[in-house]
TIDRENLUM-637167 format. One record per residue: residue number from 1; x, y, z of N, C-alpha, C in turn. Coordinates in steps of 0.1 Angstrom, whole numbers, plus 5000, padded with zeros to 4 digits. Example, Ala and Ser with C-alpha at 12.3 -4.5 7.8 and 13.67 -1.06 7.14 Angstrom:
+-----+------+------+------+-------+-------+-------+------+------+------+
|   i | n_c1 | n_c2 | n_c3 | ca_c1 | ca_c2 | ca_c3 | c_c1 | c_c2 | c_c3 |
+-----+------+------+------+-------+-------+-------+------+------+------+
|   1 | 5132 | 4943 | 5078 |  5123 |  4955 |  5078 | 5132 | 4967 | 5078 |
|   2 | 5128 | 4978 | 5071 |  5137 |  4989 |  5071 | 5129 | 5000 | 5079 |
+-----+------+------+------+-------+-------+-------+------+------+------+
// end
This chain:
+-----+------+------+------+-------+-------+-------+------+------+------+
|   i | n_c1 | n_c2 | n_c3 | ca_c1 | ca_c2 | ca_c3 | c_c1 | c_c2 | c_c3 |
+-----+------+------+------+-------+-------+-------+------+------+------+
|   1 | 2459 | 4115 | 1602 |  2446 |  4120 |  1604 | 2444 | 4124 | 1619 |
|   2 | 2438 | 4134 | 1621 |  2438 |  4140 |  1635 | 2427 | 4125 | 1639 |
|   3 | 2429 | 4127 | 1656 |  2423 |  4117 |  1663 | 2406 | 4120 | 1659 |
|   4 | 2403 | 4136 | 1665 |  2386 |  4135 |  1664 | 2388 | 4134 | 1653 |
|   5 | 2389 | 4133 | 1643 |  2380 |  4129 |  1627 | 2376 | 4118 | 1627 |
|   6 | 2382 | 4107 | 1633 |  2382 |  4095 |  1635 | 2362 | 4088 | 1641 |
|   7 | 2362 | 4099 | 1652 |  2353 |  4098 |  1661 | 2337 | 4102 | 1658 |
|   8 | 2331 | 4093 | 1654 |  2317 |  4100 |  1654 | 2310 | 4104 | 1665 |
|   9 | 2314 | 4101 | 1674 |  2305 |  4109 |  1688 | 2312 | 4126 | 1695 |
|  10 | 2319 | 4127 | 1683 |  2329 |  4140 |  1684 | 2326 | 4147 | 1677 |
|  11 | 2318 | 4145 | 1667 |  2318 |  4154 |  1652 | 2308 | 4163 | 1658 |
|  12 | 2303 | 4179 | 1651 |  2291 |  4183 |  1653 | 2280 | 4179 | 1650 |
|  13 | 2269 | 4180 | 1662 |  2259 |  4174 |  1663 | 2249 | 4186 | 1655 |
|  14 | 2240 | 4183 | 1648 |  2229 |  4195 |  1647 | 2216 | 4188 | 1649 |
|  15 | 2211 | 4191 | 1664 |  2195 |  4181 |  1666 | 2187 | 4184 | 1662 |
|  16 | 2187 | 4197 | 1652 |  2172 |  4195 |  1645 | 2173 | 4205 | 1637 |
|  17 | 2173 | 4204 | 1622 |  2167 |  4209 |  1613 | 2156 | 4219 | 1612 |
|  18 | 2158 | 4233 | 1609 |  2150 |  4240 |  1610 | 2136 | 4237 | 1601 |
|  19 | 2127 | 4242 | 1606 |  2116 |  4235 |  1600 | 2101 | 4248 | 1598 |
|  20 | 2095 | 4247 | 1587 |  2084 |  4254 |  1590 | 2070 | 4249 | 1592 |
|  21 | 2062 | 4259 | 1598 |  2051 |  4257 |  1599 | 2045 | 4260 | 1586 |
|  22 | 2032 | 4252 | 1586 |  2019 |  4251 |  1575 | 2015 | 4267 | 1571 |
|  23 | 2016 | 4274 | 1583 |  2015 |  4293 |  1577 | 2026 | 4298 | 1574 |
|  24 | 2037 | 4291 | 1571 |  2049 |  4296 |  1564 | 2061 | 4299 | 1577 |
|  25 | 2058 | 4302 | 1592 |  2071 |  4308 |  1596 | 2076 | 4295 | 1602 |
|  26 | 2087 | 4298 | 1603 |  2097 |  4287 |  1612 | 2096 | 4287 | 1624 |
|  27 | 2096 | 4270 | 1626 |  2095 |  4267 |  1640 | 2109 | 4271 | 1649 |
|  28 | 2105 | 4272 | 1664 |  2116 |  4267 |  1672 | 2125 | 4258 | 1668 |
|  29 | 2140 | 4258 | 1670 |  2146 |  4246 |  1668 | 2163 | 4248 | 1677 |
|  30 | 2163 | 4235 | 1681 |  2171 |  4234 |  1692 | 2184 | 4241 | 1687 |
|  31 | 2194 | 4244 | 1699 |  2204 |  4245 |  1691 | 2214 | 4233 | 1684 |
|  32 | 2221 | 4246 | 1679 |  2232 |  4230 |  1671 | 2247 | 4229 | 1688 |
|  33 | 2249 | 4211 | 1685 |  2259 |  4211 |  1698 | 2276 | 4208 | 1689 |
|  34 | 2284 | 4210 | 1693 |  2296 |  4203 |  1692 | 2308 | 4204 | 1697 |
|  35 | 2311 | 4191 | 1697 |  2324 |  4187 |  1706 | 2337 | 4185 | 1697 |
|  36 | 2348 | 4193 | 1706 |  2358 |  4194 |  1698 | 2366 | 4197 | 1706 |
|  37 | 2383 | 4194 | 1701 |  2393 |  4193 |  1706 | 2396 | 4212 | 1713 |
|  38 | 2402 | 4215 | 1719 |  2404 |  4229 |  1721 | 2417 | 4237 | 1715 |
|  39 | 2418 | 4247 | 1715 |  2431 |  4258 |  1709 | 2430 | 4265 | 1717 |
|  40 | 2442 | 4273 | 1713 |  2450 |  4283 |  1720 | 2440 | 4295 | 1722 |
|  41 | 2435 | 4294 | 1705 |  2425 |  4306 |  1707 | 2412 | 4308 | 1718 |
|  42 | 2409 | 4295 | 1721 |  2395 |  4293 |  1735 | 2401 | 4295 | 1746 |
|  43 | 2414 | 4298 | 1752 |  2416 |  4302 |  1759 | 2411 | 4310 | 1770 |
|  44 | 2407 | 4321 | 1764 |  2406 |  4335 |  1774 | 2391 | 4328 | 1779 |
|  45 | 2377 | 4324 | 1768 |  2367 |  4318 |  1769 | 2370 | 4306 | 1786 |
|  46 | 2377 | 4295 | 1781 |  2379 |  4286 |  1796 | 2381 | 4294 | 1804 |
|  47 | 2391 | 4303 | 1806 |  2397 |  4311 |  1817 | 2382 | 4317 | 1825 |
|  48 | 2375 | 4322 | 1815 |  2368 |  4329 |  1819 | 2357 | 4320 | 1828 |
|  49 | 2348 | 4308 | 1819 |  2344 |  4298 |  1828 | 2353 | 4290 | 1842 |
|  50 | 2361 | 4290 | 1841 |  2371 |  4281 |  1851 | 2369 | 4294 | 1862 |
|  51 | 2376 | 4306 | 1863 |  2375 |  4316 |  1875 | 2360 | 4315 | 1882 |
|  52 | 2350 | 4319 | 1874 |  2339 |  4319 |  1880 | 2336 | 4308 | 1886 |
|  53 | 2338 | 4296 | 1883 |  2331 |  4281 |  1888 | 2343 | 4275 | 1903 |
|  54 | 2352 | 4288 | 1901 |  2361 |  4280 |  1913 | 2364 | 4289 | 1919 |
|  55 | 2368 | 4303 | 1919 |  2373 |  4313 |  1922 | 2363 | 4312 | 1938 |
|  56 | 2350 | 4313 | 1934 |  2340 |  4316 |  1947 | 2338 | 4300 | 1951 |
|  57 | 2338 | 4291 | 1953 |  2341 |  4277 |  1959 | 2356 | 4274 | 1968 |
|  58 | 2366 | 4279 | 1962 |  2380 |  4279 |  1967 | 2389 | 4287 | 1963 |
|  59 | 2386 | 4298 | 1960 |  2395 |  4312 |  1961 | 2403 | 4310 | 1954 |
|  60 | 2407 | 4295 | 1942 |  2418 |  4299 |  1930 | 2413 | 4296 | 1920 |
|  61 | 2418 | 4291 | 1911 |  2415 |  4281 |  1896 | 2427 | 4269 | 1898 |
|  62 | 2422 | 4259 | 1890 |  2432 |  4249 |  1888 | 2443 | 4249 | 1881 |
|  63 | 2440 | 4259 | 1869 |  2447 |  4263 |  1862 | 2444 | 4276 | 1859 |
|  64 | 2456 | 4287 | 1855 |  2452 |  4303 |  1851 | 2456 | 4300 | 1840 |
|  65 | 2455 | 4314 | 1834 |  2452 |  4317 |  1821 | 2465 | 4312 | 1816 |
|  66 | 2476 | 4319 | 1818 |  2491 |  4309 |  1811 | 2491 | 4296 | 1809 |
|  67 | 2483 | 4288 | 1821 |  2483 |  4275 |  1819 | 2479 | 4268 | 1810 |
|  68 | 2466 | 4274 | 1809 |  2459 |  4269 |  1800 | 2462 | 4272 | 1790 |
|  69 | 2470 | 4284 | 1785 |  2477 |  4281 |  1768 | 2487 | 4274 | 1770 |
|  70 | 2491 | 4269 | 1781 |  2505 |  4262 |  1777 | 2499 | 4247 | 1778 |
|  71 | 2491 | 4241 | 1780 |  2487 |  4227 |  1781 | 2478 | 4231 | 1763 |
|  72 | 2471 | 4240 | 1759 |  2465 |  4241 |  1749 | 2472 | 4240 | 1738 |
|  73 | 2483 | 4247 | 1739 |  2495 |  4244 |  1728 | 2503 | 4231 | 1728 |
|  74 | 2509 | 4225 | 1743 |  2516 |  4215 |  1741 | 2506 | 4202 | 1732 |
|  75 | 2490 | 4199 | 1746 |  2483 |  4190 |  1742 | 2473 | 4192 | 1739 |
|  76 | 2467 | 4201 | 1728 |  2454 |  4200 |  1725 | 2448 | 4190 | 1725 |
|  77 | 2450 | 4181 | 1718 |  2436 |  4161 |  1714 | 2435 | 4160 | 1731 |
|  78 | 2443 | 4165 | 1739 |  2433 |  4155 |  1753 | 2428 | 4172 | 1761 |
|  79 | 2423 | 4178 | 1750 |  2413 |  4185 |  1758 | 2398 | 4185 | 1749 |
|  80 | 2387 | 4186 | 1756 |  2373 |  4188 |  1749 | 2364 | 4198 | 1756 |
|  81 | 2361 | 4203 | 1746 |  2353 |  4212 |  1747 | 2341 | 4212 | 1741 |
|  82 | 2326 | 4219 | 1749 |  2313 |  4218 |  1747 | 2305 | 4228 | 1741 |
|  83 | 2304 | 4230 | 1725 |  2300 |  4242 |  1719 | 2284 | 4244 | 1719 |
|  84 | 2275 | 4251 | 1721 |  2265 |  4255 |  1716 | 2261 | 4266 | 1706 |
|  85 | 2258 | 4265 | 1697 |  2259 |  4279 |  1688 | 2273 | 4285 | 1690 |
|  86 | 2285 | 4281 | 1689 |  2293 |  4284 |  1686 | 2297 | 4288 | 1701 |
|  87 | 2293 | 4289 | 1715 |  2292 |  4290 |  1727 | 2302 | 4279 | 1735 |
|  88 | 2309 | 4282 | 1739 |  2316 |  4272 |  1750 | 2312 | 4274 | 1760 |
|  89 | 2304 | 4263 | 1765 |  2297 |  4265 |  1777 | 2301 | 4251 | 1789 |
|  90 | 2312 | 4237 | 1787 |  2319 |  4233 |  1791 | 2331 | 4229 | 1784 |
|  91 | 2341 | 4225 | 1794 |  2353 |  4221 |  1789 | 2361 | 4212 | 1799 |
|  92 | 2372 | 4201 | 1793 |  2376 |  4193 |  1801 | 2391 | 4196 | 1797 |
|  93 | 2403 | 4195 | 1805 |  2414 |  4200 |  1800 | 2427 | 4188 | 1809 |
|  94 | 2433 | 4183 | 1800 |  2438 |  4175 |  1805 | 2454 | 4176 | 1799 |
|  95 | 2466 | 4165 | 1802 |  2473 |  4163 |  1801 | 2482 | 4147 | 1805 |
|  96 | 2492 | 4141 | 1800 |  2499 |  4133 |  1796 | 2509 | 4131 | 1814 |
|  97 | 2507 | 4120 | 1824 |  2517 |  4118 |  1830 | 2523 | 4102 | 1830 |
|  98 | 2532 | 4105 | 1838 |  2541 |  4091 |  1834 | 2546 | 4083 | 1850 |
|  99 | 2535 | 4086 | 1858 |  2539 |  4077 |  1871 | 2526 | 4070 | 1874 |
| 100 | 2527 | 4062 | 1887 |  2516 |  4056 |  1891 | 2504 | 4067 | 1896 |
| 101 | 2509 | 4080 | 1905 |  2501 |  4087 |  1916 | 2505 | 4098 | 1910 |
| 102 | 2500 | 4107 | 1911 |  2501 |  4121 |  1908 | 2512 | 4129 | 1917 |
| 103 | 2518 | 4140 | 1916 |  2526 |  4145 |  1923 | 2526 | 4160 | 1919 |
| 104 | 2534 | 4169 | 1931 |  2530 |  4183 |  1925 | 2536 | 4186 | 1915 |
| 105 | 2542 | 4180 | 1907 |  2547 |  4184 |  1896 | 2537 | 4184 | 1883 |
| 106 | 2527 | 4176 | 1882 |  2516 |  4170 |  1872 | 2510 | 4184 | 1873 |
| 107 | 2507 | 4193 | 1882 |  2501 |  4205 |  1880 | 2506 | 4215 | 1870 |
| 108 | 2517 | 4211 | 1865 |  2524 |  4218 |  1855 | 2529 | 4210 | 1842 |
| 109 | 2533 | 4201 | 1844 |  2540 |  4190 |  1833 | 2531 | 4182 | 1822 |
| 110 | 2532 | 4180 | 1812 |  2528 |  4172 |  1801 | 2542 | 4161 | 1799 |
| 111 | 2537 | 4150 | 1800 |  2548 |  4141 |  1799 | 2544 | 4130 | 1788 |
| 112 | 2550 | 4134 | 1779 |  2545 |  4129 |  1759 | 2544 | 4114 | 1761 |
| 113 | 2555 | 4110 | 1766 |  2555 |  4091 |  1769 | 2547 | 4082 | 1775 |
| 114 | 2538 | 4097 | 1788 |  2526 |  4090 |  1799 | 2520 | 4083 | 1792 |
| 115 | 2514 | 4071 | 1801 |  2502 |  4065 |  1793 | 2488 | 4069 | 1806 |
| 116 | 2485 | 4081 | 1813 |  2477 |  4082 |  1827 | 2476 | 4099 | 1816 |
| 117 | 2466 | 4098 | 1813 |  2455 |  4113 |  1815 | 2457 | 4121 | 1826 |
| 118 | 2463 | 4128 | 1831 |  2456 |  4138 |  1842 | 2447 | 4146 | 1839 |
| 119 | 2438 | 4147 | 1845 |  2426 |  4154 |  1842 | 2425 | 4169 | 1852 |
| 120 | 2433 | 4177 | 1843 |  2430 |  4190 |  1853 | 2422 | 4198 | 1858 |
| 121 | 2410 | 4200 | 1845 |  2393 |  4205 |  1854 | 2388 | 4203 | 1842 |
| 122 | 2377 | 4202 | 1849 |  2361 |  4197 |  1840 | 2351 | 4211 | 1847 |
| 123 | 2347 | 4221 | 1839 |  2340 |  4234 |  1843 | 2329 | 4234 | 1837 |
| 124 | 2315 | 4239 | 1839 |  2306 |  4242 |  1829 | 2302 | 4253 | 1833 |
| 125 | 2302 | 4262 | 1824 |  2290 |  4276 |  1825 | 2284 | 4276 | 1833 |
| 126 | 2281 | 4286 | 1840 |  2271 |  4291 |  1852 | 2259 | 4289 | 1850 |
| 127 | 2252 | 4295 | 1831 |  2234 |  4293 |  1827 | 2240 | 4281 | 1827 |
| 128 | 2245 | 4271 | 1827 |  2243 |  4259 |  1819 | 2244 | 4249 | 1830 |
| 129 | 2246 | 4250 | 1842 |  2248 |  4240 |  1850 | 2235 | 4233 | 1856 |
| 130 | 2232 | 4223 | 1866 |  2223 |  4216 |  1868 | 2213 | 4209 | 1859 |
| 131 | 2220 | 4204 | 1846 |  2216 |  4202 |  1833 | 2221 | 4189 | 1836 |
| 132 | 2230 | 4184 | 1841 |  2239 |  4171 |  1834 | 2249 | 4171 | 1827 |
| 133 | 2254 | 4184 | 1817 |  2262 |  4187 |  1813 | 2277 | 4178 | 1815 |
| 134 | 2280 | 4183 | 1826 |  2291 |  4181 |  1835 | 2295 | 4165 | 1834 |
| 135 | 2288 | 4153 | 1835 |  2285 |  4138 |  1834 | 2285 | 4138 | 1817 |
| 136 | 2280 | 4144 | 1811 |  2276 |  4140 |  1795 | 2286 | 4142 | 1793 |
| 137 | 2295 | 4158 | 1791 |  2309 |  4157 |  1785 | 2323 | 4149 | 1794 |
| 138 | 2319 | 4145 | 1807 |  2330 |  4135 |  1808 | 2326 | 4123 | 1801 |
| 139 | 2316 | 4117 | 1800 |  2313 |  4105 |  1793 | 2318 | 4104 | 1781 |
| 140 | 2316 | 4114 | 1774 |  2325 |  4116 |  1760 | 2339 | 4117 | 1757 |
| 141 | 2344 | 4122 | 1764 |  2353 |  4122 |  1766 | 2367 | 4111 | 1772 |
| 142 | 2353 | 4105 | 1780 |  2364 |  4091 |  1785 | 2361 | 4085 | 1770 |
| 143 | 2352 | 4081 | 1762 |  2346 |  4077 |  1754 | 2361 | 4080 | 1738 |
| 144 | 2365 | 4087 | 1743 |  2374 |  4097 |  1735 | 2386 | 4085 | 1740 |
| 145 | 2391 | 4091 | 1747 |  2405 |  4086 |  1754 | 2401 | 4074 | 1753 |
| 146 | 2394 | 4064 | 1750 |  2395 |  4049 |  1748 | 2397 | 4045 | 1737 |
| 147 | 2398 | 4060 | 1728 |  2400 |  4053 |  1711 | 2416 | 4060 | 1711 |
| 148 | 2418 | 4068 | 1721 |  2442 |  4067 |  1719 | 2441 | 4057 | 1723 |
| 149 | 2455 | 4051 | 1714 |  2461 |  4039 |  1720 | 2473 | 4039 | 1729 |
| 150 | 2474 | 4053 | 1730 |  2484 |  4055 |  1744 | 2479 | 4056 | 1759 |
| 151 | 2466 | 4058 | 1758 |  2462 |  4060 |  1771 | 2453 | 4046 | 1774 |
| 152 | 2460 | 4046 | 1793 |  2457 |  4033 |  1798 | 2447 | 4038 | 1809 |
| 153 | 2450 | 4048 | 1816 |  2442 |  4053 |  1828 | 2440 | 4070 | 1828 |
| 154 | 2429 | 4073 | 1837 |  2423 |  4086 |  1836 | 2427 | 4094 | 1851 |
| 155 | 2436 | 4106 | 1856 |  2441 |  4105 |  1868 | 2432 | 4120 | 1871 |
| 156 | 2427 | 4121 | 1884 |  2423 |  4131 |  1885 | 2423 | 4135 | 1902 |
| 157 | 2422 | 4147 | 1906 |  2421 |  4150 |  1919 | 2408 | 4159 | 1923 |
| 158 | 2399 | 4156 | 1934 |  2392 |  4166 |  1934 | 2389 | 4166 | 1951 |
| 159 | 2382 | 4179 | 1957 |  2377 |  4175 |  1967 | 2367 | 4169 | 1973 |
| 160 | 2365 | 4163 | 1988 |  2358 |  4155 |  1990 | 2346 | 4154 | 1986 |
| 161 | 2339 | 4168 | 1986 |  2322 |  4173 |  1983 | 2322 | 4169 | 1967 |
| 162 | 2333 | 4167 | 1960 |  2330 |  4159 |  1943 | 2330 | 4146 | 1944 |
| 163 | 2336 | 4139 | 1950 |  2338 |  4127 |  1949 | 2325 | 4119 | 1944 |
| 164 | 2319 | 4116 | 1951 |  2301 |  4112 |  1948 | 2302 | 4113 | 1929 |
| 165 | 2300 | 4127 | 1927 |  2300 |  4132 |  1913 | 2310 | 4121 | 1901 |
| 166 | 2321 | 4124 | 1908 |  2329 |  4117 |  1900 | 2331 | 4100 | 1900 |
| 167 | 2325 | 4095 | 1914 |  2320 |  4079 |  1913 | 2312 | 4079 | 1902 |
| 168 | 2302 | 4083 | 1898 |  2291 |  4082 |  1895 | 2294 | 4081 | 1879 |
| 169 | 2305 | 4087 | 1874 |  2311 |  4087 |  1864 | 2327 | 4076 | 1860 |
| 170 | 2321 | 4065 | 1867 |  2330 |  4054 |  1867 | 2347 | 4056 | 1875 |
| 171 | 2346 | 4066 | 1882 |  2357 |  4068 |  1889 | 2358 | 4055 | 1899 |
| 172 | 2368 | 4058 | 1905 |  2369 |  4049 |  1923 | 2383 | 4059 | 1927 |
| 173 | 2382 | 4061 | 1939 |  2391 |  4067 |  1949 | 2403 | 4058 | 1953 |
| 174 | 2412 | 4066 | 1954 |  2427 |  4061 |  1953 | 2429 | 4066 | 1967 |
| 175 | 2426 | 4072 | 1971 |  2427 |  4079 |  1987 | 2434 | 4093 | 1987 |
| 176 | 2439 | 4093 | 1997 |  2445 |  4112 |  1995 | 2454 | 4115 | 1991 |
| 177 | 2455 | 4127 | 1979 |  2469 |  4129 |  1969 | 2476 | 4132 | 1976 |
| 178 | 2489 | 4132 | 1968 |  2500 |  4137 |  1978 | 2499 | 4155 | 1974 |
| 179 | 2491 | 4158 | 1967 |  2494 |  4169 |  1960 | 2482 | 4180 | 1968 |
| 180 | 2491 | 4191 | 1969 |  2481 |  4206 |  1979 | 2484 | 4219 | 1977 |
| 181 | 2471 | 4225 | 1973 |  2472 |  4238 |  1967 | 2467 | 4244 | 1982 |
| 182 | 2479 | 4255 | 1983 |  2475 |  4261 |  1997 | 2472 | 4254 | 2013 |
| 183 | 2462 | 4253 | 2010 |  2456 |  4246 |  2028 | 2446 | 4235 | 2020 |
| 184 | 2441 | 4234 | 2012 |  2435 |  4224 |  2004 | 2442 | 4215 | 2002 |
| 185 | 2431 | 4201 | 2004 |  2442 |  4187 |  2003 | 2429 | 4181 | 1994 |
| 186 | 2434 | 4170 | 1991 |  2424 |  4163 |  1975 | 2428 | 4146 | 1980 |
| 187 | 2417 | 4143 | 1971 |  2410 |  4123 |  1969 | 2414 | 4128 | 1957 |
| 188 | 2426 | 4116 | 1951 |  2431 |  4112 |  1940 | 2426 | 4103 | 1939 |
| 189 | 2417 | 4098 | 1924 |  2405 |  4092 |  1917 | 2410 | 4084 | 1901 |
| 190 | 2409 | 4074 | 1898 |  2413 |  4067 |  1890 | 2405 | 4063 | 1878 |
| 191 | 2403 | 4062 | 1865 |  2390 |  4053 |  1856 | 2400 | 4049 | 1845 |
| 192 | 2398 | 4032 | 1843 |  2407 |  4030 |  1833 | 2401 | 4030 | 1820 |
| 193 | 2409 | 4029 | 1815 |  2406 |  4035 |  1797 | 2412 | 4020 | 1789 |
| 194 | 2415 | 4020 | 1795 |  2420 |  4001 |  1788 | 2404 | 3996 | 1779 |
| 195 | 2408 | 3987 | 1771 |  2399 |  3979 |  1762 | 2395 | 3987 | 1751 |
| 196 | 2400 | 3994 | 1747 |  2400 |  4006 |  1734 | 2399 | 4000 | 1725 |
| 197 | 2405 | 3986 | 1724 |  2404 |  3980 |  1712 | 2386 | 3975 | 1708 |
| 198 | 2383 | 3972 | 1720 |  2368 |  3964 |  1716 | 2360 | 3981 | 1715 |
| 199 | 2364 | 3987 | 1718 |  2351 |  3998 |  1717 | 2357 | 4005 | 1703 |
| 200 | 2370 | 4004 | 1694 |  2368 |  4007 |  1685 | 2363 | 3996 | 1673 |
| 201 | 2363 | 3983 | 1671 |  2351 |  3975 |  1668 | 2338 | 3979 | 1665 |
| 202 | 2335 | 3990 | 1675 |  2316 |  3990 |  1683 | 2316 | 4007 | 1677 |
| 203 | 2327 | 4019 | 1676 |  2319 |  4029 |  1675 | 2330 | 4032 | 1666 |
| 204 | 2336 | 4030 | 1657 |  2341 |  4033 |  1648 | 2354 | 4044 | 1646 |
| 205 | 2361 | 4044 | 1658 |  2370 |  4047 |  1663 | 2383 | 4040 | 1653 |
+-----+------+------+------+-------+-------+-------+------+------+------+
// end
């Protein structure tokens, strides 16, 4: 059985039932949301959010477009993505490593045996930002990775001006990675994922 089937806080959400009024026409109604593992085919879609949200911040992406089919194909289950009407409007993209600290090689590698998530970017849509977004699908997501029983810890790098962001979301700082894109240097950030057992008990994982 794939992993999200498993997961009720992963399935699609529809918040509200279209409905009519008493003179017959139909109300407003929010959209429908859902969260789901990613493919090869969302590709070009990430690419497209990821350039825009980094390209003008720090002049690259974390990952290009090759990359991201090649982590999409090797590890889809540890990526999620944020649908609206059928709209990807965030996405988290990760991968499998197998040491304590990150190294420049985790920028490229999936390592099937890791039990440490690397977390390579978390992006949200341009209309869609200043929402919370950003916090709600990492929450889910850790929320996710607590119901594999391979993953122990969550590894991630980001720079200083995120840090705050990513405390806030149960991280803590490991201090400075060894790992540098260009003239950019990164706070390598930790969240353990351990106790999966008691939260599948509680959410049906």
């Amino acid at each position: 059985m794939p992993a999200l089937s498993a997961l009720p806080f992963l399935k699609p959400v529809h918040l509200r039932s279209p409905r009519r009024s008493p003179g017959g026409q139909r109300r407003h109604t929010l959209p429908a949301s859902e969260f789901r593992c990613l493919s090869p085919e969302d590709a070009v879609s990430v690419f497209e959010i990821e350039r825009e949200a980094f390209i003008s911040v720090s002049g690259d992406c974390p990952l290009h477009l090759d990359e991201i089919r090649h982590f999409l194909n090797l590890c889809p289950e540890l990526s999620l993505g944020w649908f609206e009407e059928g709209r990807l409007v965030a996405f988290i993209i990760g991968s499998l490593w197998d040491q304590e600290r990150l190294s420049q090689a985790a920028l490229t590698l999936h390592k099937p045996q890791g039990t440490a998530v690397h977390i390579h970017v978390l992006a949200v849509h341009r209309t869609f930002r200043q929402q919370g977004k950003g916090s709600i699908l990492m929450w889910r997501y850790l929320q996710y990775l607590r119901c594999l029983p391979f993953a122990r810890r969550a590894l991630l790098m980001c720079e200083d001006f995120l840090v705050p962001f990513y405390q806030k979301c149960g991280f803590e700082a490991l201090g400075p990675c060894q790992v540098t894109v260009g003239d950019l240097t990164f706070i390598e950030m930790q969240h353990s994922v351990r106790g999966h057992a008691f939260v599948r008990r509680n959410s049906g994982c």
